[in-house]
N, C-alpha and C positions, 0 to 999 in steps of 0.2 A: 559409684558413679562410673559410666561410659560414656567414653570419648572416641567415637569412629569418624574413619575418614577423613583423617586429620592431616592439616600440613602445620607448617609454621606459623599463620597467619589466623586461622580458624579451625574448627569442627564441623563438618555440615550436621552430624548429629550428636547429641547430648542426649542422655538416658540419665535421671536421675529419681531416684522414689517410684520406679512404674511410668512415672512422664517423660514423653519423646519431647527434646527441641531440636529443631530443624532450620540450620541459617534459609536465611533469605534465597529464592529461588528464581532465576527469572528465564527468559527465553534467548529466541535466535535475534540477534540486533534487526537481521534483512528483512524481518517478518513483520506483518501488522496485530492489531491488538487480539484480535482472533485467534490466532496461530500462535502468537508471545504469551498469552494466557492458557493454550491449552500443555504447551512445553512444558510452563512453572508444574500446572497440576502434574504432569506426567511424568515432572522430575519427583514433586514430591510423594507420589505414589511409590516410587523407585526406592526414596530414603527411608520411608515408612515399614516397607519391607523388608528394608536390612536390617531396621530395627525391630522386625516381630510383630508390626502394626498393622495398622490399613488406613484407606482414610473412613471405614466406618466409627473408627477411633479415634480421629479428629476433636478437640475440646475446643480450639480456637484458632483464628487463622487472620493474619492482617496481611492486607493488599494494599500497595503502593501503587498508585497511577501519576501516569507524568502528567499526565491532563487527564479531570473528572469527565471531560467530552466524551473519553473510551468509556466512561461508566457502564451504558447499556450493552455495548457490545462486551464488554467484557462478563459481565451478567450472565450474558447469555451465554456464554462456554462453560462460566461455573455452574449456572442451574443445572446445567445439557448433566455436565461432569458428577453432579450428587444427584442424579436421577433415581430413584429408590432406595436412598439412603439419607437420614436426615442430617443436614451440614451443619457444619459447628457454629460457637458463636462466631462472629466477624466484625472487624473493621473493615474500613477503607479509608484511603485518604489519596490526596495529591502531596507530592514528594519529587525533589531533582534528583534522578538515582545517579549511579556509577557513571555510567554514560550515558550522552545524551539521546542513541538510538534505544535505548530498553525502554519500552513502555510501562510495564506491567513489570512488581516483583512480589512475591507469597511467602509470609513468614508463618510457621506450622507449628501449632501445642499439640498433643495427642497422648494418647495415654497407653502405655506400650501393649 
């Protein structure tokens, strides 16, 4: 087992058996759901990375919404985002995250 990126509190990545876990990811507070969703992906392409992945190797992924309102648009930056690649399975849901300004956070399974 690998443990990167670590401080005291967390790991943002776990490597365990060939499988990537990747804490929760979310965006810029200032931003709206558009822009909050395309940061999470683009961070967790970044963690994916480090760990030898991609997200063509994405297994699963759950999405936290402060409010299902953002549903569509949010939608729509992940379909844009797995455009010729088939996306993993998925949740979603509504959730109070950290703070009250994050809209949107993405928790990543993947298979290294």
């Amino acid at each position: 087992m690998q443990k990167l990126q670590s401080n005291q509190r967390m790991s943002k990545i776990v490597i365990h058996n060939q499988t990537v876990y990747l804490s929760g990811q979310t965006g810029n507070a200032e931003d709206d759901i558009a822009a909050q969703t395309l940061t999470c992906l683009e961070k967790v392409a970044a963690l994916l990375e480090d760990a030898g992945s991609d997200k063509s190797k994405m297994l699963f992924a759950t999405v936290w919404l402060k409010s299902m309102s953002d549903y569509a648009a949010m939608n729509e930056v992940w379909d844009k985002w797995f455009e010729g690649v088939p996306p993993p399975a998925r949740a979603c849901g509504e959730s109070a995250l950290a703070r009250p300004e994050l809209l949107v956070e993405v928790t990543v399974i993947a298979a290294e």
